[in-house]
N, CA, C and O atoms as CSV, one atom per row, in Angstrom:
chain,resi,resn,atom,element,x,y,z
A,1,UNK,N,N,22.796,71.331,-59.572
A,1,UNK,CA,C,22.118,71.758,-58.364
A,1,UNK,C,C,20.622,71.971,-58.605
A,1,UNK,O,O,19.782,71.641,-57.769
A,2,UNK,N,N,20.350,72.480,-59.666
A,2,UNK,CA,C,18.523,72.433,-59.686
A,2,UNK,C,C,18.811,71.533,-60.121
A,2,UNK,O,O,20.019,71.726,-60.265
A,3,UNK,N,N,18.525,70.136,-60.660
A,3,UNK,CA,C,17.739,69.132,-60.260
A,3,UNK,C,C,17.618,68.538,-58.935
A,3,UNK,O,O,16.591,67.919,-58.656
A,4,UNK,N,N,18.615,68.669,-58.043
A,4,UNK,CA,C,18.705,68.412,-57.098
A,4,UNK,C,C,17.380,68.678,-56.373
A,4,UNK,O,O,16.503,67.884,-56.032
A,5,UNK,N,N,17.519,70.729,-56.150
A,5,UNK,CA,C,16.513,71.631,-55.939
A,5,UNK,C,C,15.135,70.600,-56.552
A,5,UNK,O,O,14.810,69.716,-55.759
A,6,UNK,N,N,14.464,70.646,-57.656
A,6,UNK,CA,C,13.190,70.096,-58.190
A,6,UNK,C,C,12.801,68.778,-57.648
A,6,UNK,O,O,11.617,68.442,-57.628
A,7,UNK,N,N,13.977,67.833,-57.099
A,7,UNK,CA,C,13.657,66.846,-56.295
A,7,UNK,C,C,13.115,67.185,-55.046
A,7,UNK,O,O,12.132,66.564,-54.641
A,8,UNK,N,N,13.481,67.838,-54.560
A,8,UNK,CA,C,13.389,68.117,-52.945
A,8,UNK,C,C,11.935,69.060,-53.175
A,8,UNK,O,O,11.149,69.022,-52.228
A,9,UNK,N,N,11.606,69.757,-54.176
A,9,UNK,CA,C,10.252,70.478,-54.175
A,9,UNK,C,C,9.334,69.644,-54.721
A,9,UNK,O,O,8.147,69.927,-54.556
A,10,UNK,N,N,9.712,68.412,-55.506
A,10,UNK,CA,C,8.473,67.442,-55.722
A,10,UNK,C,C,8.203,66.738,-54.147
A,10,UNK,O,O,7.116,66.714,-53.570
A,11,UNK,N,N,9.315,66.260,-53.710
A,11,UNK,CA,C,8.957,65.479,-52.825
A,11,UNK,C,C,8.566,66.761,-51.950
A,11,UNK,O,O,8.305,66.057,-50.975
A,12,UNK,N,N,8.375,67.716,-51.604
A,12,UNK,CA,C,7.967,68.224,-50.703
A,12,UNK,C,C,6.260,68.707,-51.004
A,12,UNK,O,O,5.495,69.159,-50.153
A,13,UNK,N,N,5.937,68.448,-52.527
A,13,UNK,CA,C,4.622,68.647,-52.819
A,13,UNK,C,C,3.884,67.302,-52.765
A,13,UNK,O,O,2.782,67.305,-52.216
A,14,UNK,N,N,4.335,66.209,-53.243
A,14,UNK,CA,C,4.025,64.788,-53.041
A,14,UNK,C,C,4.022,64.591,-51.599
A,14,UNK,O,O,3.573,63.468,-51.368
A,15,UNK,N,N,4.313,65.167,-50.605
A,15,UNK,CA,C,4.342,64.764,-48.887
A,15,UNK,C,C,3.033,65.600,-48.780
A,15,UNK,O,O,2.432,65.144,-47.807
A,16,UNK,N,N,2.254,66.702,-49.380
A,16,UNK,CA,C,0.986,66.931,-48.999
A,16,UNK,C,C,0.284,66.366,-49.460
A,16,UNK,O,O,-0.727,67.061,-49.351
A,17,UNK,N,N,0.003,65.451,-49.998
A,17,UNK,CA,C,-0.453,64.511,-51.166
A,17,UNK,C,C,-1.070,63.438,-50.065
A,17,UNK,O,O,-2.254,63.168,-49.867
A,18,UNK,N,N,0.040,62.946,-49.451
A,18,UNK,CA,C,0.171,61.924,-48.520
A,18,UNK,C,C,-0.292,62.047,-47.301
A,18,UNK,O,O,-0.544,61.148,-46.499
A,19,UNK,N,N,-0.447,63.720,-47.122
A,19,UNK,CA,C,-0.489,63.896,-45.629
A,19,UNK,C,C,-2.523,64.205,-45.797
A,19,UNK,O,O,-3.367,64.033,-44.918
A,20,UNK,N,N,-2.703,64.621,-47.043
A,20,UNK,CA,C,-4.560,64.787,-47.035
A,20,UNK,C,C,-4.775,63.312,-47.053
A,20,UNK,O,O,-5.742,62.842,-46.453
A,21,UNK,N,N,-3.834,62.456,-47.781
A,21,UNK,CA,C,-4.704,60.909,-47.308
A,21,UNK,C,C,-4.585,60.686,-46.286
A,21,UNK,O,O,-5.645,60.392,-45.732
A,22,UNK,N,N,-3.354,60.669,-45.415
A,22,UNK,CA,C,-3.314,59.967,-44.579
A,22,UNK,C,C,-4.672,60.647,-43.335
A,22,UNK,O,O,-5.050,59.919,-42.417
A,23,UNK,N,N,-5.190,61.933,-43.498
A,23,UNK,CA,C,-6.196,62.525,-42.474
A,23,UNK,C,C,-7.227,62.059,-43.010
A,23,UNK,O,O,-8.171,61.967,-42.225
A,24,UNK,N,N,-7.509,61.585,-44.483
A,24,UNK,CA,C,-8.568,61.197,-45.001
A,24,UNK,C,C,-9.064,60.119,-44.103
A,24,UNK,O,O,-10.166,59.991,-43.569
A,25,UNK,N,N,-7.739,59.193,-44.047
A,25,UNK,CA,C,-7.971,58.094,-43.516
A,25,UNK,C,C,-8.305,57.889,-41.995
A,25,UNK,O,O,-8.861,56.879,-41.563
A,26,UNK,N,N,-7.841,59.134,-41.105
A,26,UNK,CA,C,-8.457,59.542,-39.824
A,26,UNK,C,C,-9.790,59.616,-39.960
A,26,UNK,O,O,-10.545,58.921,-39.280
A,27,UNK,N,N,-10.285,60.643,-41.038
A,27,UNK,CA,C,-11.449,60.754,-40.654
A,27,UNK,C,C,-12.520,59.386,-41.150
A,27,UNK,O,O,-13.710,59.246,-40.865
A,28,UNK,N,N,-11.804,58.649,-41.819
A,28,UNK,CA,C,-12.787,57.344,-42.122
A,28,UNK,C,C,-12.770,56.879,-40.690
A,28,UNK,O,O,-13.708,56.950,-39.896
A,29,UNK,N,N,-11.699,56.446,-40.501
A,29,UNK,CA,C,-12.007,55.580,-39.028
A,29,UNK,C,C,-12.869,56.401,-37.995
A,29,UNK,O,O,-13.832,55.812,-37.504
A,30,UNK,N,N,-12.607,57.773,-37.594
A,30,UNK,CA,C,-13.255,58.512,-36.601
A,30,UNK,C,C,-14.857,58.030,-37.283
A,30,UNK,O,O,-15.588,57.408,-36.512
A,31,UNK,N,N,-15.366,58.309,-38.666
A,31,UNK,CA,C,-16.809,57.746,-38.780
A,31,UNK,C,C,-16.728,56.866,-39.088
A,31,UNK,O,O,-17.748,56.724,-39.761
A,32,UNK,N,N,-16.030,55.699,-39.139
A,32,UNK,CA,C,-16.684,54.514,-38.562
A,32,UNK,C,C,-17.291,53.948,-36.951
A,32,UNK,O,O,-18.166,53.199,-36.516
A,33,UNK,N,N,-16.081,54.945,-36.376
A,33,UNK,CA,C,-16.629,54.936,-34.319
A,33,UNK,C,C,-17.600,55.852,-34.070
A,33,UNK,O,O,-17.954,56.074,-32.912
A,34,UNK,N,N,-18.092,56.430,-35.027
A,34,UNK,CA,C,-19.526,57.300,-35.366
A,34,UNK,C,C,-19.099,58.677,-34.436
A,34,UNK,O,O,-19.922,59.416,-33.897
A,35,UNK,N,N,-16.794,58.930,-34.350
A,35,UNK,CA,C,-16.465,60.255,-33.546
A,35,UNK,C,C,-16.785,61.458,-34.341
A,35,UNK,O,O,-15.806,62.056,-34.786
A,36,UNK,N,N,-17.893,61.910,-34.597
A,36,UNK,CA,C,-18.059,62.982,-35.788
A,36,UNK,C,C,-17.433,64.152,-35.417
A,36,UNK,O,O,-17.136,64.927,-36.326
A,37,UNK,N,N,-17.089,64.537,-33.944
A,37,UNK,CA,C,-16.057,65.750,-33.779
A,37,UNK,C,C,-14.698,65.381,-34.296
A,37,UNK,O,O,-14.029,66.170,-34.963
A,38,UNK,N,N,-14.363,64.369,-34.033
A,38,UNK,CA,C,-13.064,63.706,-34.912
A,38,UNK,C,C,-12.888,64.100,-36.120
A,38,UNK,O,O,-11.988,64.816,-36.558
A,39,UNK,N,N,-13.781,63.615,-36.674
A,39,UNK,CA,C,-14.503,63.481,-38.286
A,39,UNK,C,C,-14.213,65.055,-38.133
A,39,UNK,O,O,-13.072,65.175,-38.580
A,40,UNK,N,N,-14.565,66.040,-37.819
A,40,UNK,CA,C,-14.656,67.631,-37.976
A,40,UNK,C,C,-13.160,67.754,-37.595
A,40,UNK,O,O,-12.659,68.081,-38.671
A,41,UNK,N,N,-12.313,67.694,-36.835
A,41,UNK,CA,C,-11.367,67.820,-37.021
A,41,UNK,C,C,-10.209,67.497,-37.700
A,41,UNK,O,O,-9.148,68.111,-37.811
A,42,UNK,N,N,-10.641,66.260,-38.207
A,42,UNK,CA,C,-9.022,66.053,-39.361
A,42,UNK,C,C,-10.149,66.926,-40.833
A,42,UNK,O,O,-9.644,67.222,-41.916
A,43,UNK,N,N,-11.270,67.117,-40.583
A,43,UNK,CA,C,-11.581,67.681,-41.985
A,43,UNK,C,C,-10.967,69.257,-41.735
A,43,UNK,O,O,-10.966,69.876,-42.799
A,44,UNK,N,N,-10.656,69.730,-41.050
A,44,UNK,CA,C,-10.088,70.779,-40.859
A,44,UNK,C,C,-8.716,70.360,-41.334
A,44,UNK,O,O,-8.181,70.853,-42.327
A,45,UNK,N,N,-8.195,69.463,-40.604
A,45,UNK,CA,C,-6.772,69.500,-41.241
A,45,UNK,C,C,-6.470,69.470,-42.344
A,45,UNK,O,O,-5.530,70.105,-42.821
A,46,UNK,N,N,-7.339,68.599,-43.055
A,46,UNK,CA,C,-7.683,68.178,-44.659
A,46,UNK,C,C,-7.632,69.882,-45.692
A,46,UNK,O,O,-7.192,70.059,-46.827
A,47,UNK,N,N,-8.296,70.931,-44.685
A,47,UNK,CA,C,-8.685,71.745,-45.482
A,47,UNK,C,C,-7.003,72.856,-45.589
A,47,UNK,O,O,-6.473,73.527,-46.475
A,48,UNK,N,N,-6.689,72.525,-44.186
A,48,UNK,CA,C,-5.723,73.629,-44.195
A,48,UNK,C,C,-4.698,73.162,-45.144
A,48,UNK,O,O,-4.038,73.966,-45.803
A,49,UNK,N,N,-4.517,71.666,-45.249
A,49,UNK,CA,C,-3.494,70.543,-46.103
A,49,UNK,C,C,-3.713,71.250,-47.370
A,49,UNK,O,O,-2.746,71.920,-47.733
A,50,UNK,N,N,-4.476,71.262,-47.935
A,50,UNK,CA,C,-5.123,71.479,-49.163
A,50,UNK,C,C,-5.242,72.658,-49.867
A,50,UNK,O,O,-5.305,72.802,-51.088
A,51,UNK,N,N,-5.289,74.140,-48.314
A,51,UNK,CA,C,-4.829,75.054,-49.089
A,51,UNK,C,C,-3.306,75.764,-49.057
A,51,UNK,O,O,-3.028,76.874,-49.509
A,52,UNK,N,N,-2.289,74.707,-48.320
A,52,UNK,CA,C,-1.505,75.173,-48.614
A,52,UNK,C,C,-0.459,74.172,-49.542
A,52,UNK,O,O,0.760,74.312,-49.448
A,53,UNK,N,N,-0.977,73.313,-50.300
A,53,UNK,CA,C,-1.081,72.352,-51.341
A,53,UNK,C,C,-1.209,73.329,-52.601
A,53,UNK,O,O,-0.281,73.444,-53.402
A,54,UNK,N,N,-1.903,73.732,-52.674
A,54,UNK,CA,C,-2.660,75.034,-53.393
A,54,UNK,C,C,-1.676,76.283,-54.093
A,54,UNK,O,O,-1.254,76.629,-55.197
A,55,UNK,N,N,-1.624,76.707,-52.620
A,55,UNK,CA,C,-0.072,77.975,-52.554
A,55,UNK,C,C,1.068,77.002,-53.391
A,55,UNK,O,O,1.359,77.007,-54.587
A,56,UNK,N,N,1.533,76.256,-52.380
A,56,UNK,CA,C,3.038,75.489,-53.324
A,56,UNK,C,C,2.554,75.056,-54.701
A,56,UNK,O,O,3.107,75.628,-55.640
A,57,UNK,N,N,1.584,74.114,-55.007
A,57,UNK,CA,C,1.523,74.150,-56.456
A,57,UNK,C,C,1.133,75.225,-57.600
A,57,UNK,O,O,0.702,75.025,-58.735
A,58,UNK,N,N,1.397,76.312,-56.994
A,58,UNK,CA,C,1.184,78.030,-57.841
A,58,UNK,C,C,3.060,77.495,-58.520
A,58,UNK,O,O,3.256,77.177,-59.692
A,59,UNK,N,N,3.898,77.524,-57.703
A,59,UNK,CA,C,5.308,77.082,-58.172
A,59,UNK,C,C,5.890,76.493,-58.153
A,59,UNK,O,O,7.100,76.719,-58.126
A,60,UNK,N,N,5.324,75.308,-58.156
A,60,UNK,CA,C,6.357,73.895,-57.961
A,60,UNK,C,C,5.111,72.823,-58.920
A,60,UNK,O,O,3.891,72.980,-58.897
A,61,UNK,N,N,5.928,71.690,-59.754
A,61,UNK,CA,C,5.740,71.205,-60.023
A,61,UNK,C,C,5.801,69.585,-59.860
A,61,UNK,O,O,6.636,69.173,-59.055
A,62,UNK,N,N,4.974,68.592,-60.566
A,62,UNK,CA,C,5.599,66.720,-59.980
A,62,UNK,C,C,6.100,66.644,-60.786
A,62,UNK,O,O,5.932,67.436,-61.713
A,63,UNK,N,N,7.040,65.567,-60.836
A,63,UNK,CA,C,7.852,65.280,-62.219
A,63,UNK,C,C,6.563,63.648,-62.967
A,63,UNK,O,O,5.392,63.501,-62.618
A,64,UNK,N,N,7.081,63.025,-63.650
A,64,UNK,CA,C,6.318,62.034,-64.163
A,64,UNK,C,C,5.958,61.217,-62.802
A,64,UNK,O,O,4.811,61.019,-62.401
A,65,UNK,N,N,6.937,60.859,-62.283
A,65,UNK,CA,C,6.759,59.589,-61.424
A,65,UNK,C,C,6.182,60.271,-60.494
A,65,UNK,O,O,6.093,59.458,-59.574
A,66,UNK,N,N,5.910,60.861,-60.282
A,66,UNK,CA,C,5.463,62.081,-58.548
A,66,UNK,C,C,3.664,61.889,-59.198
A,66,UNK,O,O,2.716,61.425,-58.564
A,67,UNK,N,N,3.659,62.315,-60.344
A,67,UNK,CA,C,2.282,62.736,-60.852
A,67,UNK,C,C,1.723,61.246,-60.742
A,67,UNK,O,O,0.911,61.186,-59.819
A,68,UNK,N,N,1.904,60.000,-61.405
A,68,UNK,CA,C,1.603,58.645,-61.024
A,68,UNK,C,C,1.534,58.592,-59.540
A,68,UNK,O,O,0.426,58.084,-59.367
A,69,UNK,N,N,1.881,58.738,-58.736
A,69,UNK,CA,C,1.672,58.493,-57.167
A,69,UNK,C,C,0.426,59.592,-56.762
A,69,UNK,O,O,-0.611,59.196,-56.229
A,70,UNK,N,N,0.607,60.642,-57.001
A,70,UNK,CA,C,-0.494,61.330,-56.891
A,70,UNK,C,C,-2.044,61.200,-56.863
A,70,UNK,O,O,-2.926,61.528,-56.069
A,71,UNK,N,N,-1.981,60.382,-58.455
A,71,UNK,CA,C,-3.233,59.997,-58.873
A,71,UNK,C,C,-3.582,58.755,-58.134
A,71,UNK,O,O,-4.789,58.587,-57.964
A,72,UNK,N,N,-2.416,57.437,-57.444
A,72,UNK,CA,C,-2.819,57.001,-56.606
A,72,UNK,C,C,-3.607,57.390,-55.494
A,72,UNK,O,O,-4.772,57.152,-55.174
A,73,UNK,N,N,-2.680,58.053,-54.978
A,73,UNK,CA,C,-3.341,59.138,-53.513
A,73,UNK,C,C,-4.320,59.492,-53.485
A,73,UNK,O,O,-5.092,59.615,-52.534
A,74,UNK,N,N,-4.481,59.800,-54.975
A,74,UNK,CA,C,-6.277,61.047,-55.215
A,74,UNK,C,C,-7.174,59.860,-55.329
A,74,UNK,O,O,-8.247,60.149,-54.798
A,75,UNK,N,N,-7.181,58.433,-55.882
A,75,UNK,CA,C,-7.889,57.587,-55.749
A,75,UNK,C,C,-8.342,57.433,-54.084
A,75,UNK,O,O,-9.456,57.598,-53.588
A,76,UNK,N,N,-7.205,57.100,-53.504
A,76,UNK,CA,C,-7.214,57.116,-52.297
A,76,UNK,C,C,-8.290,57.663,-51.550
A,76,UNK,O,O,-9.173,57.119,-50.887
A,77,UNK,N,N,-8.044,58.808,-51.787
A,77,UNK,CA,C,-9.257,59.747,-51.050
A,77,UNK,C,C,-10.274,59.746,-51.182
A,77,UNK,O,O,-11.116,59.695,-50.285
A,78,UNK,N,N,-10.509,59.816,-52.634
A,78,UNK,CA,C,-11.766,59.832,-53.042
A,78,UNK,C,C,-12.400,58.335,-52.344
A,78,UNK,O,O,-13.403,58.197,-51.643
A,79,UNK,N,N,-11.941,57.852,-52.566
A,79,UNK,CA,C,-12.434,55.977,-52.170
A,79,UNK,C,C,-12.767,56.456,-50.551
A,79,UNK,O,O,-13.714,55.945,-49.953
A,80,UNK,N,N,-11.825,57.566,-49.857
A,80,UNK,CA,C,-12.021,57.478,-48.460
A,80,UNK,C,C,-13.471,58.191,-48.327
A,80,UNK,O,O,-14.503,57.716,-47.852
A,81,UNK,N,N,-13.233,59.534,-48.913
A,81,UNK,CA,C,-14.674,60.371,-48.879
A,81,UNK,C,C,-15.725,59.811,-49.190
A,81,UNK,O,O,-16.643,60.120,-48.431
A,82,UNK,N,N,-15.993,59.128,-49.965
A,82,UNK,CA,C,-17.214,57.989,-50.299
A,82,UNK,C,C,-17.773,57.269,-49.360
A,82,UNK,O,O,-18.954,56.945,-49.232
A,83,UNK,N,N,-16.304,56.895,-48.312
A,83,UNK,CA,C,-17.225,55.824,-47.605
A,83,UNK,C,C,-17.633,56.850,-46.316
A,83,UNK,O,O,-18.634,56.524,-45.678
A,84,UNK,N,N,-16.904,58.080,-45.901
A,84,UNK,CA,C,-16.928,58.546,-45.191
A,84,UNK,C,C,-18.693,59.372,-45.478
A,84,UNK,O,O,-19.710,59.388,-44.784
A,85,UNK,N,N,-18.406,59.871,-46.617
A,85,UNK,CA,C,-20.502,60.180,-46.496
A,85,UNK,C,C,-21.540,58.913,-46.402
A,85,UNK,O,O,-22.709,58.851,-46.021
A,86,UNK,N,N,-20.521,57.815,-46.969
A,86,UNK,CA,C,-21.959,56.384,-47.009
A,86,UNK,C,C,-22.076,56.158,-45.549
A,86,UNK,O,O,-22.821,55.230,-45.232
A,87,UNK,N,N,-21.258,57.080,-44.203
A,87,UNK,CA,C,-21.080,56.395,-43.022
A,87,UNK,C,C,-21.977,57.816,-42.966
A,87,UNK,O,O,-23.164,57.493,-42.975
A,88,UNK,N,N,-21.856,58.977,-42.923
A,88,UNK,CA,C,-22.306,60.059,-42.404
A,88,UNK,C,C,-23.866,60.538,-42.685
A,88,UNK,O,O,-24.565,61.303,-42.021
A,89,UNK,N,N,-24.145,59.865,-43.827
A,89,UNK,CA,C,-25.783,59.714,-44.179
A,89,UNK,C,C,-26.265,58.741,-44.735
A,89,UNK,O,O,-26.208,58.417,-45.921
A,90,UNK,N,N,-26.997,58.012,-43.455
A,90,UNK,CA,C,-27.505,56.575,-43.720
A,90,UNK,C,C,-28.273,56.536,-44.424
A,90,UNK,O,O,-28.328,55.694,-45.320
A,91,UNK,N,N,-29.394,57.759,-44.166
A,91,UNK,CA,C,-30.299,57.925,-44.854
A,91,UNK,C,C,-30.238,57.337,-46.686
A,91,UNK,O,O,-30.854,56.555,-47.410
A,92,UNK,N,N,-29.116,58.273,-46.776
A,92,UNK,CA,C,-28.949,57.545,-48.377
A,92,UNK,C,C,-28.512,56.681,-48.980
A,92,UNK,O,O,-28.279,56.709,-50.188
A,93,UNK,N,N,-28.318,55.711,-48.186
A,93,UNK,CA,C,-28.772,53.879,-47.999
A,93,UNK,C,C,-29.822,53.614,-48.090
A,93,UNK,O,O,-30.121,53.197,-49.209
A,94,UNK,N,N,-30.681,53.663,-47.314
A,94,UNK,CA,C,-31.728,53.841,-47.111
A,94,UNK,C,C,-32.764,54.506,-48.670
A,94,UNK,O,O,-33.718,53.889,-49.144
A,95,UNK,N,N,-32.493,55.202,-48.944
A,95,UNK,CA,C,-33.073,55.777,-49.982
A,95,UNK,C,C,-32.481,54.876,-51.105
A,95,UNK,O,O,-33.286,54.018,-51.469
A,96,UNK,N,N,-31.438,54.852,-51.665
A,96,UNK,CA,C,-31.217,53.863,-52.376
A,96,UNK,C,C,-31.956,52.077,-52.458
A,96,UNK,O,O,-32.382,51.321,-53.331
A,97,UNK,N,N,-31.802,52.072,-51.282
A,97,UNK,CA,C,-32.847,50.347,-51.142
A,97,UNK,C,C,-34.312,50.747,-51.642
A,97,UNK,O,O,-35.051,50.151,-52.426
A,98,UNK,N,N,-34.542,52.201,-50.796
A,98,UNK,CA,C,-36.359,52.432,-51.605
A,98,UNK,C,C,-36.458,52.069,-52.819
A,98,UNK,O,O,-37.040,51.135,-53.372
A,99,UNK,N,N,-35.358,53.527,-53.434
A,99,UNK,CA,C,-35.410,52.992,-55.236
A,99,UNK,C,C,-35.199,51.677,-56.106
A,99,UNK,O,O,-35.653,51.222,-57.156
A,100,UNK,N,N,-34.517,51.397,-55.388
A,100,UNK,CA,C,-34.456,50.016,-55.962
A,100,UNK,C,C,-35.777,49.114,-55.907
A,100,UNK,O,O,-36.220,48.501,-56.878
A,101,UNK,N,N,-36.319,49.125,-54.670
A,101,UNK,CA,C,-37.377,48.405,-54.606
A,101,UNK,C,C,-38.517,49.035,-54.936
A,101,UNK,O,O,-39.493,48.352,-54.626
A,102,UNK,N,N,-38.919,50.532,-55.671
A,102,UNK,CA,C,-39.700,50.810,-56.781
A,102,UNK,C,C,-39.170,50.373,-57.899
A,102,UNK,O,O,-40.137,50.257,-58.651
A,103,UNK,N,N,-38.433,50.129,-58.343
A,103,UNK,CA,C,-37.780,49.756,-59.756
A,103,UNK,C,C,-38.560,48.459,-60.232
A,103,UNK,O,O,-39.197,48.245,-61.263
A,104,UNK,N,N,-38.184,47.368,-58.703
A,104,UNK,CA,C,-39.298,46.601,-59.372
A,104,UNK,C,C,-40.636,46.112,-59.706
A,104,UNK,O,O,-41.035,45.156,-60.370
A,105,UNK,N,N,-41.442,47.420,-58.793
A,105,UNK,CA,C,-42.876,47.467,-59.214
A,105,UNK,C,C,-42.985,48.494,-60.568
A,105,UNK,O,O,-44.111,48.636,-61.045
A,106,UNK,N,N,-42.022,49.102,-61.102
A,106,UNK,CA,C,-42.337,49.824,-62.176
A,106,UNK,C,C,-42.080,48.492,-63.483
A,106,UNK,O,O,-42.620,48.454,-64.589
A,107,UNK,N,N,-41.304,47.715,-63.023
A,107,UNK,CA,C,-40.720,47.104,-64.810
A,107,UNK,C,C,-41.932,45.586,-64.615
A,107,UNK,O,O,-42.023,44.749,-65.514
């Protein structure tokens, strides 16, 4: 019966895993349609996801294969948050092309 139990609490910690990407992925699309209240609201969800992600992993653990999916997921996000600030401040596009194009009056 506990292993049983430890299945059902991985998969129930691996489903918040899934559920901050899957809002991650709301809020990419909301800034790509430039909906930045959107964007503010799944980051809320993101946050509440996350701290009660937080609480359960105080006592519950992934097993091997849970922890491999995870680190997928966390790629995931991260890849989402990236594009989600390269959408939210152009500016630092913009600043990046500057530097670059001092780079080649310095060399």
């Amino acid at each position: 019966m506990n292993g049983e139990v430890a299945r059902v609490k991985t998969a129930m910690l691996i489903d918040y895993y899934k559920a901050i990407e899957a809002s991650s992925a709301k809020m990419l699309e909301a800034a790509k349609a430039e909906n930045w209240s959107e964007v503010v609201r799944h980051e809320g969800t993101c946050a509440i996801l996350i701290e009660q992600l937080r609480h359960r992993a105080k006592t519950e653990q992934l097993d091997v294969a849970a922890r491999a999916e995870k680190s997928k997921i966390m790629l995931k996000i991260l890849h989402n948050d990236a594009q989600i600030r390269y959408l939210a401040e152009p500016w630092l596009s913009q600043l990046e092309r500057d530097c670059l194009d001092e780079q080649g009056y310095l060399h």
